[in-house]
N, CA, C and O atoms as a MOPAC input file, in Angstrom:
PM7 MOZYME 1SCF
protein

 N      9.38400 1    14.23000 1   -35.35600 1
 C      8.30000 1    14.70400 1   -34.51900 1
 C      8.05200 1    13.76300 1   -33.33200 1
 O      7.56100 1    14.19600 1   -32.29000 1
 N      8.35700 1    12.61400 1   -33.47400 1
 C      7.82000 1    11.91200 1   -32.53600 1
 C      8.91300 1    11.93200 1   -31.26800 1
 O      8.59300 1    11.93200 1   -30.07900 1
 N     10.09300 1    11.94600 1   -31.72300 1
 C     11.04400 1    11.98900 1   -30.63000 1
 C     11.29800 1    12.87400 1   -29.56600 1
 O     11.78800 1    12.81800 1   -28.43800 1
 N     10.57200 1    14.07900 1   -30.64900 1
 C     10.70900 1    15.60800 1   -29.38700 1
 C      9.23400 1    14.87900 1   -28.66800 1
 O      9.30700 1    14.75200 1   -27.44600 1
 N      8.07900 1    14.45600 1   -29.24800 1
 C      6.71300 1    14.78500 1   -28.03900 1
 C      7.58800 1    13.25700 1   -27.06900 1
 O      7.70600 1    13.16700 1   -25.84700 1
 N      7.88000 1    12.64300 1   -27.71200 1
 C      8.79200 1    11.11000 1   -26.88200 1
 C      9.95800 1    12.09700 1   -25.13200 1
 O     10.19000 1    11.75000 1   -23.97400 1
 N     10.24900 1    13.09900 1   -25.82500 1
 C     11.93100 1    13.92500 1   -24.96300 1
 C     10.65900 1    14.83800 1   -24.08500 1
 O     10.64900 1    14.83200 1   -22.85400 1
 N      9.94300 1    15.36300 1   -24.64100 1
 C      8.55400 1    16.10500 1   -23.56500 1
 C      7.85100 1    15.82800 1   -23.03700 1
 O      7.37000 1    16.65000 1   -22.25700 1
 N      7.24200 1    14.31700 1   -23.10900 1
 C      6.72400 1    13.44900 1   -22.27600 1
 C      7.58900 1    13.21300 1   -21.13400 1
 O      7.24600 1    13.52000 1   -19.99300 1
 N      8.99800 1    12.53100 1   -21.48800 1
 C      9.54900 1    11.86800 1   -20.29900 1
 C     10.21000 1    13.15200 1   -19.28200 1
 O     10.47000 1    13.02000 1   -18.08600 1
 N     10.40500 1    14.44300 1   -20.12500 1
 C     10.76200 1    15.52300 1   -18.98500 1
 C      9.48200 1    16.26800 1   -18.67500 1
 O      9.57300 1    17.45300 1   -18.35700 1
 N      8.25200 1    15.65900 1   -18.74000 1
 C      7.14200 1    16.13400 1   -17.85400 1
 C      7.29800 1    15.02600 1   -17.00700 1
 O      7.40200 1    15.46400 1   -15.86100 1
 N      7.37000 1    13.69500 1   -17.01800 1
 C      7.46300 1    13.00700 1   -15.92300 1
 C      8.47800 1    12.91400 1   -14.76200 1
 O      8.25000 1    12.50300 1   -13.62500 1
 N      9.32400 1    13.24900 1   -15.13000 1
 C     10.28200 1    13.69500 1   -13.45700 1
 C      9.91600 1    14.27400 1   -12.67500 1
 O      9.34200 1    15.35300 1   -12.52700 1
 N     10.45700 1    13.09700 1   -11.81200 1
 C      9.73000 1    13.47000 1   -10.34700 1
 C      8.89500 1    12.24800 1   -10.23000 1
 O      8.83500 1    11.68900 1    -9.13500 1
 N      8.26600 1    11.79300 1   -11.21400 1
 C      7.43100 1    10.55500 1   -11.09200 1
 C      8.16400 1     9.17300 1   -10.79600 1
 O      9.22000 1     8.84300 1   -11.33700 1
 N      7.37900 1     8.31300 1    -9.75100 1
 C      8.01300 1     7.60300 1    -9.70300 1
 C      6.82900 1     6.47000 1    -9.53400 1
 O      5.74800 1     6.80900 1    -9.05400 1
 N      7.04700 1     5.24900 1    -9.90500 1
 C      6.34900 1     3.97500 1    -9.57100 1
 C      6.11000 1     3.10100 1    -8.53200 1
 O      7.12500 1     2.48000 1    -8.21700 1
 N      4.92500 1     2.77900 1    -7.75500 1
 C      5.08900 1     2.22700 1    -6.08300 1
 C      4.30500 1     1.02900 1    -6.64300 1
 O      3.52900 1     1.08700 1    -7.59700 1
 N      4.55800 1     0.12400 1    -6.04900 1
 C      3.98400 1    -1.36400 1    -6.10200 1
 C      2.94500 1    -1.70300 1    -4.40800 1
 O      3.36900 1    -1.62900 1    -3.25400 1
 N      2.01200 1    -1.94400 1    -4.72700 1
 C      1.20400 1    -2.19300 1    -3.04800 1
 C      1.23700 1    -3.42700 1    -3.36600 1
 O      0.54300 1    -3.89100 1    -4.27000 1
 N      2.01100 1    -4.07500 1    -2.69000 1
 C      1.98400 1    -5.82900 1    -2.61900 1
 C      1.27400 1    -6.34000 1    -0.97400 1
 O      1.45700 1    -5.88200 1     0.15400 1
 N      0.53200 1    -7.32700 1    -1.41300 1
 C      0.22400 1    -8.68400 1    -0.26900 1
 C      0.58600 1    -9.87800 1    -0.33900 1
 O      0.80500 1   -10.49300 1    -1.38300 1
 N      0.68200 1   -10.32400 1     0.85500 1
 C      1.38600 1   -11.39500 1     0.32500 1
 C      0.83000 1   -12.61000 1    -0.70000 1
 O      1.45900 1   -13.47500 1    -1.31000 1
 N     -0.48000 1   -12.34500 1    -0.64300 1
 C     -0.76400 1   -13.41100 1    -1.42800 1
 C     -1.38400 1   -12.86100 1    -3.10200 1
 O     -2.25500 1   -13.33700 1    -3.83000 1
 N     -0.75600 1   -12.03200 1    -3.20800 1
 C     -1.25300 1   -11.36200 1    -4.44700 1
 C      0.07300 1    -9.71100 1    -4.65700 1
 O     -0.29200 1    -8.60000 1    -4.27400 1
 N      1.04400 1    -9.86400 1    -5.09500 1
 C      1.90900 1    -9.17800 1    -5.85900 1
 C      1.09200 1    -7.59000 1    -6.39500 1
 O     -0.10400 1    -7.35700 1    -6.56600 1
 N      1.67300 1    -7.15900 1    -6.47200 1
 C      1.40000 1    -5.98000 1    -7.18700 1
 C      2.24300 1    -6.02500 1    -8.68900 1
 O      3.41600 1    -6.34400 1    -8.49500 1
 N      1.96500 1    -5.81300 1    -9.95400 1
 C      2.55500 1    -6.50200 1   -10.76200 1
 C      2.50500 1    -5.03800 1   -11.77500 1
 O      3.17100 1    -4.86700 1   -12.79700 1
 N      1.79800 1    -4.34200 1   -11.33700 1
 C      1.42500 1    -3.14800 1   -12.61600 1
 C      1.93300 1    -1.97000 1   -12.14800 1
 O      2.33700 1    -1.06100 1   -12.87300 1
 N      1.92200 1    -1.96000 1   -10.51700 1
 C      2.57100 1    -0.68400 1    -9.86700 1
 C      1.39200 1     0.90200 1   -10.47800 1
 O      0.49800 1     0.98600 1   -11.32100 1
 N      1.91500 1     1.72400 1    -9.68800 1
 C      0.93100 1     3.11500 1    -9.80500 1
 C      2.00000 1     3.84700 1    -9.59800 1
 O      2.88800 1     3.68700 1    -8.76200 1
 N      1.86300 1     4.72100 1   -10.45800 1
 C      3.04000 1     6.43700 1   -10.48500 1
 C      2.14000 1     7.69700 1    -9.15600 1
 O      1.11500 1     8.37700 1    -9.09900 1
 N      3.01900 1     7.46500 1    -8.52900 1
 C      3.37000 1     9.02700 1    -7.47100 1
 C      4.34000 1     9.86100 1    -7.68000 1
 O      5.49800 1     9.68800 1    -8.05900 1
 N      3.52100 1    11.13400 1    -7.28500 1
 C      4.85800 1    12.30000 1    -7.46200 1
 C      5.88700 1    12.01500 1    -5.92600 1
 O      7.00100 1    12.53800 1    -5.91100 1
 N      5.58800 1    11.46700 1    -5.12300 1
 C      6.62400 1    10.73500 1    -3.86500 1
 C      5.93800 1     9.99100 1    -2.72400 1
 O      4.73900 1     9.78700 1    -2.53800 1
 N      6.84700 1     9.69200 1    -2.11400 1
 C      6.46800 1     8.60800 1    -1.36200 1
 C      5.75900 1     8.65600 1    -0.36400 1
 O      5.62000 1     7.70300 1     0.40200 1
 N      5.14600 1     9.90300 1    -0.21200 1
 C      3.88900 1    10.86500 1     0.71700 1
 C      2.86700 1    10.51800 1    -0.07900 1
 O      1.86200 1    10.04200 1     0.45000 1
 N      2.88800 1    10.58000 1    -0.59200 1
 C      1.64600 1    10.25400 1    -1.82200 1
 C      1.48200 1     9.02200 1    -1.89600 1
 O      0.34200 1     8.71500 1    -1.55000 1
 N      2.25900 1     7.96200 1    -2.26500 1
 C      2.00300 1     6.91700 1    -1.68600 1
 C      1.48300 1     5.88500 1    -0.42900 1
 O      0.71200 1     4.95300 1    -0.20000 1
 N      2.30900 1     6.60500 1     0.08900 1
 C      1.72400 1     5.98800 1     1.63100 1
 C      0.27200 1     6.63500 1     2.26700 1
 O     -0.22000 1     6.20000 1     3.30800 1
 N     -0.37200 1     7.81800 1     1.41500 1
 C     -1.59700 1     8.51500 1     1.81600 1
 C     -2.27300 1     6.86600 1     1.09100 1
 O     -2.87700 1     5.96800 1     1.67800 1
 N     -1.90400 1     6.96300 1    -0.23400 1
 C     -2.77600 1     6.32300 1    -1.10000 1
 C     -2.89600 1     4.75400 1    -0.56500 1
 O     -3.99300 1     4.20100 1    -0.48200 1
 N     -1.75800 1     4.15300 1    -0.24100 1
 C     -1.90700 1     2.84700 1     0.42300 1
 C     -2.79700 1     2.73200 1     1.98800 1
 O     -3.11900 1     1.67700 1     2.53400 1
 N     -3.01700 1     3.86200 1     2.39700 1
 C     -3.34800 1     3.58400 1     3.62000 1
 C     -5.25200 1     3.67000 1     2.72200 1
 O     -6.16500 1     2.86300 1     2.89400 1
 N     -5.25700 1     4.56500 1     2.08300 1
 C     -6.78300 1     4.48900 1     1.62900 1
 C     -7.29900 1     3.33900 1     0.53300 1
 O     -8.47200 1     3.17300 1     0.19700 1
 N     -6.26500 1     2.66200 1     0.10600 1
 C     -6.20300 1     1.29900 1    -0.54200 1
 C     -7.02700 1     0.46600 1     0.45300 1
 O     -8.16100 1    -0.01100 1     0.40600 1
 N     -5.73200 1     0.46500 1     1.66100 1
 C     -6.23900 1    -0.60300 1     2.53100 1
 C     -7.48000 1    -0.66300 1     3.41400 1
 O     -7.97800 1    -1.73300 1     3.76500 1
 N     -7.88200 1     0.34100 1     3.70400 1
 C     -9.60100 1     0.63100 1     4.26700 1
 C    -10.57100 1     0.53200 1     3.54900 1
 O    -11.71800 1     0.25800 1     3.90300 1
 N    -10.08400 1     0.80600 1     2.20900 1
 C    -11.53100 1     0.47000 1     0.83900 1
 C    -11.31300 1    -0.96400 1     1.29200 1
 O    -12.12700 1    -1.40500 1     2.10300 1
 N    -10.16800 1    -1.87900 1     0.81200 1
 C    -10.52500 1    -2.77100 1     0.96700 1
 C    -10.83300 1    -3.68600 1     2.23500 1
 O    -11.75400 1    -4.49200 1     2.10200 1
 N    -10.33800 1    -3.65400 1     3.12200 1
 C    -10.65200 1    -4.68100 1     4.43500 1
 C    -12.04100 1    -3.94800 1     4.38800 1
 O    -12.87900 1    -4.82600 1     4.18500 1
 N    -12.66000 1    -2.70000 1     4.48900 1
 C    -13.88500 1    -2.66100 1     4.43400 1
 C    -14.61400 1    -3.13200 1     3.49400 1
 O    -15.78400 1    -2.93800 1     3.82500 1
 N    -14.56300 1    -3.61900 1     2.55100 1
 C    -15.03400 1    -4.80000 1     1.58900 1
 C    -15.27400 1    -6.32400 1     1.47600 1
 O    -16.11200 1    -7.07500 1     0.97700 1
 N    -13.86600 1    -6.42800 1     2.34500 1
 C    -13.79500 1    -8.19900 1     2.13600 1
 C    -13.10900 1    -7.84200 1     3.78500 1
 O    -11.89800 1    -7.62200 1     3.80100 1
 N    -13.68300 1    -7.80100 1     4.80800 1
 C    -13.43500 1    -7.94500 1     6.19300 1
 C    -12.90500 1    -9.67300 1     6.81200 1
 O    -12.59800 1   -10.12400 1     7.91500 1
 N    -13.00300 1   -10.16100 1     5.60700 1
 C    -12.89900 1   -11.69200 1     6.17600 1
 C    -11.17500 1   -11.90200 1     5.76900 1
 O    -10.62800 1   -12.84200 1     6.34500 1
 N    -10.31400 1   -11.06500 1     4.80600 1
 C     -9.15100 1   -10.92700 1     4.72600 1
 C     -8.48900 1   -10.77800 1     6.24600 1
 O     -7.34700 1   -11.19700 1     6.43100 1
 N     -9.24600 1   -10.16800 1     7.32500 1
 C     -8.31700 1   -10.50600 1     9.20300 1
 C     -9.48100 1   -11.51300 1     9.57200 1
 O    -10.66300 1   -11.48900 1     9.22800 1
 N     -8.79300 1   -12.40400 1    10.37500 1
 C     -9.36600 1   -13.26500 1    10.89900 1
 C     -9.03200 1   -13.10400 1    12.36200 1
 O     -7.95900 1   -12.51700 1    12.50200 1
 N     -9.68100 1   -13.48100 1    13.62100 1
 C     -8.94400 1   -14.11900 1    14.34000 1
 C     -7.26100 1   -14.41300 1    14.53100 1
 O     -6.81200 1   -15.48600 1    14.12800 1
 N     -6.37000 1   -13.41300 1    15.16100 1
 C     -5.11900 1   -13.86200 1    15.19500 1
 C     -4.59400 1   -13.92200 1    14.08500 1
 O     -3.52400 1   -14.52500 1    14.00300 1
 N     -5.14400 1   -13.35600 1    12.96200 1
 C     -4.27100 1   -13.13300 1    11.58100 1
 C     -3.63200 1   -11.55100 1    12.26100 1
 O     -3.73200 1   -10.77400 1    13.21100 1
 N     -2.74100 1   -11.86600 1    10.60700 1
 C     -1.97600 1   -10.73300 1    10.43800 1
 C     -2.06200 1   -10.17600 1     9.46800 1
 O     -1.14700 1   -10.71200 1     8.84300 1
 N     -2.61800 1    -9.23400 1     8.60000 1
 C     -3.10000 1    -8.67300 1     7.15400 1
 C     -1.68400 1    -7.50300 1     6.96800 1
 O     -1.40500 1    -6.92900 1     8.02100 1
 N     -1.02500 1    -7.22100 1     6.04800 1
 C      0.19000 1    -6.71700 1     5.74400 1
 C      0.12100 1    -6.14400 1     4.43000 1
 O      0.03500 1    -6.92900 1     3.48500 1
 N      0.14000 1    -5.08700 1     4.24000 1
 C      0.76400 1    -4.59600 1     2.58600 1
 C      1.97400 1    -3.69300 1     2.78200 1
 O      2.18600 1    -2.83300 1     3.63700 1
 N      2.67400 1    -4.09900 1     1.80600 1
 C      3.70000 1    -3.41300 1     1.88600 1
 C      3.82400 1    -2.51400 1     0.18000 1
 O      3.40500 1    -2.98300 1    -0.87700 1
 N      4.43600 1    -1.30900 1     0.33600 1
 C      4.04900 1    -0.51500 1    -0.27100 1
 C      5.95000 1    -0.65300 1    -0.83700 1
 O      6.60800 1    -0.86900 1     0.18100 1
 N      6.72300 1    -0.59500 1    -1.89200 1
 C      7.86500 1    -0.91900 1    -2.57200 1
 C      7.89000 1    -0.02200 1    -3.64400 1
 O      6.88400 1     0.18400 1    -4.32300 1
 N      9.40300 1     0.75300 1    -3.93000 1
 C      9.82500 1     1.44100 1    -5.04500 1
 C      9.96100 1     0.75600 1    -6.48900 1
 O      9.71400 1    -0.44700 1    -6.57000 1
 N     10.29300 1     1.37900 1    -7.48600 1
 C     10.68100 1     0.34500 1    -8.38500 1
 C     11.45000 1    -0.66000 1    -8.47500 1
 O     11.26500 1    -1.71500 1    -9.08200 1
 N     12.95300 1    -0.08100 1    -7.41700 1
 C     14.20800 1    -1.03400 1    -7.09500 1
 C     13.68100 1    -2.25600 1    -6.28700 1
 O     14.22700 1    -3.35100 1    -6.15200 1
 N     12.43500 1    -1.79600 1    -5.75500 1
 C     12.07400 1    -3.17500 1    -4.56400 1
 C     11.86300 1    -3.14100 1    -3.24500 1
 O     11.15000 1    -3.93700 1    -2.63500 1
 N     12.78500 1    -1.75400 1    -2.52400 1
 C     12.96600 1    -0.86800 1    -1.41400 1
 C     11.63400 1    -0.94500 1    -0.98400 1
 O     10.84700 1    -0.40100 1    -1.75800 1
 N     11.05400 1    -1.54900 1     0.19900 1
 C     10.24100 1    -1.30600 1     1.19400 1
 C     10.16800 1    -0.03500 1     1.71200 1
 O     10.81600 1     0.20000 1     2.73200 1
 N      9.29200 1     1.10800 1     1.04600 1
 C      9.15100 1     2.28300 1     1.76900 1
 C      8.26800 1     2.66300 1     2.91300 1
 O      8.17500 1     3.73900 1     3.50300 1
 N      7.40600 1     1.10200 1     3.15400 1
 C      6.41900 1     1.50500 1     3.88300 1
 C      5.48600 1     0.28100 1     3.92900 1
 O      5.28300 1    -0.39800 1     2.92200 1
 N      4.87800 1    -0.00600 1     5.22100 1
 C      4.08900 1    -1.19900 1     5.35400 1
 C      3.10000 1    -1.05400 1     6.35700 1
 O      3.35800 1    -0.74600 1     7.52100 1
 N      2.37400 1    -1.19500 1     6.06900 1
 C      0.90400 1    -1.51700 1     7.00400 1
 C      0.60100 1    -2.69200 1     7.48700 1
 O      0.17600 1    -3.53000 1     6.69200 1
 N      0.71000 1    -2.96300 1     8.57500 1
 C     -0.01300 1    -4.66500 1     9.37500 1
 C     -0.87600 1    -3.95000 1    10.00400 1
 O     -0.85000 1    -2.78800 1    10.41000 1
 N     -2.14100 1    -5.29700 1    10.06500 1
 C     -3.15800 1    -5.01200 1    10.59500 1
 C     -3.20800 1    -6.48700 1    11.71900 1
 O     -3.00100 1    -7.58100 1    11.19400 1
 N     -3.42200 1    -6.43800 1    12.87900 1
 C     -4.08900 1    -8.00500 1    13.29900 1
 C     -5.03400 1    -7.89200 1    14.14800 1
 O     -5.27200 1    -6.87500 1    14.80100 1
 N     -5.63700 1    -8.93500 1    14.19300 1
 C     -6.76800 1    -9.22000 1    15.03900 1
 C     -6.93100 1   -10.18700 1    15.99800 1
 O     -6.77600 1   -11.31500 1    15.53000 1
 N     -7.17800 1   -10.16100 1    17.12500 1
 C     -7.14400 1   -11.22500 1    18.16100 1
 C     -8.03000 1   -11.01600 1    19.05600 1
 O     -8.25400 1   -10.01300 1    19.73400 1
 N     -8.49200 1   -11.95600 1    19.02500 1
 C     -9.80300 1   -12.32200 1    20.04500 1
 C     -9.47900 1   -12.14500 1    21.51600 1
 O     -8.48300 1   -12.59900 1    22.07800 1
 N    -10.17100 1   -11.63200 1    21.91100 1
 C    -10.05300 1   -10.92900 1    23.69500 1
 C    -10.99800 1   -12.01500 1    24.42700 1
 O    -12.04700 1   -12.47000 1    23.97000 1
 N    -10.45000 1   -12.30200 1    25.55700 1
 C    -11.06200 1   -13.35100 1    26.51000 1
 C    -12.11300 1   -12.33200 1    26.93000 1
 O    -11.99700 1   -11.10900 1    26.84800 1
 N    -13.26000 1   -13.08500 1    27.44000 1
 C    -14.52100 1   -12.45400 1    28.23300 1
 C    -14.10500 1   -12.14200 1    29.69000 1
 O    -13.78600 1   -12.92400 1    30.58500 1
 N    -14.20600 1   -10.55000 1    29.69200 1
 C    -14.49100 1   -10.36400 1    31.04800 1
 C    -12.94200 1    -9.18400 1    31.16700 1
 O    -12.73500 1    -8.70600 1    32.28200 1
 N    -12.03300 1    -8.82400 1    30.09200 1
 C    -10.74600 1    -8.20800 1    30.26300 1
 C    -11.13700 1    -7.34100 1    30.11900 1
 O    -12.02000 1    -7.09000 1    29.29800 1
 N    -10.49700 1    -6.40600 1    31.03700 1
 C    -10.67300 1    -4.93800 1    30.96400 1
 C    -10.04200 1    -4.82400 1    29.79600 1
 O     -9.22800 1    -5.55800 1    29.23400 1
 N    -10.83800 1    -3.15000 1    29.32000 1
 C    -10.32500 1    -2.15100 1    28.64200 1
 C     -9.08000 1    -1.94800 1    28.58900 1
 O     -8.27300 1    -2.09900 1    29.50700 1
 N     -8.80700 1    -1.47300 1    27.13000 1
 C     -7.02900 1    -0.75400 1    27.37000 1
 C     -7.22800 1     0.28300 1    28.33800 1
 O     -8.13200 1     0.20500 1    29.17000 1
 N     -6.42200 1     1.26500 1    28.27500 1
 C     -6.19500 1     2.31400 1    28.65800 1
 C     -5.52700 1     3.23300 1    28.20900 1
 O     -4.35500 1     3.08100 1    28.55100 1
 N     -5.75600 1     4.59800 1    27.28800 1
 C     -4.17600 1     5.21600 1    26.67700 1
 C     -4.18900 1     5.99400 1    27.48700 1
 O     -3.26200 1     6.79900 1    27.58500 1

């Protein structure tokens, strides 16, 4: 009994796959299952706004804040940098 619900579990999970959101100063070590890598990268981008909107002191001045979002193999599917740099007084506006 246990081997068939063991063989029906793992062929309900295909398709699933495991993404790691790593920083650099803190690993991702437990990883999270997506059905693909759209799903992931929705989910990392809403990772990263919960948090910098939490702990805003993670960009500093001329930092560079980075997560990178990795398959099980390790494969970089996707990365977010953020930086911040202080603007002299008196510079114009961008422009798009």
């Amino acid at each position: 009994m246990n081997l068939i619900l063991t063989s029906c579990f793992q062929f309900m999970r295909i398709g699933v796959a495991r993404y790691y959101f790593n920083m650099p100063s803190e690993p991702d070590l437990d990883g999270t299952e997506f059905d693909n890598d759209r799903d992931a990268k929705c989910a990392a981008l809403q990772f990263a706004g919960s948090l910098l909107s939490h702990e805003p002191s993670l960009i500093r001045a001329f930092d560079i804040w980075r997560l990178e979002v990795t398959d099980e193999a390790g494969a970089i599917i996707y990365a977010l940098t953020v930086a911040a740099n202080d603007v002299p007084s008196g510079r114009p506006p961008l422009t798009i």
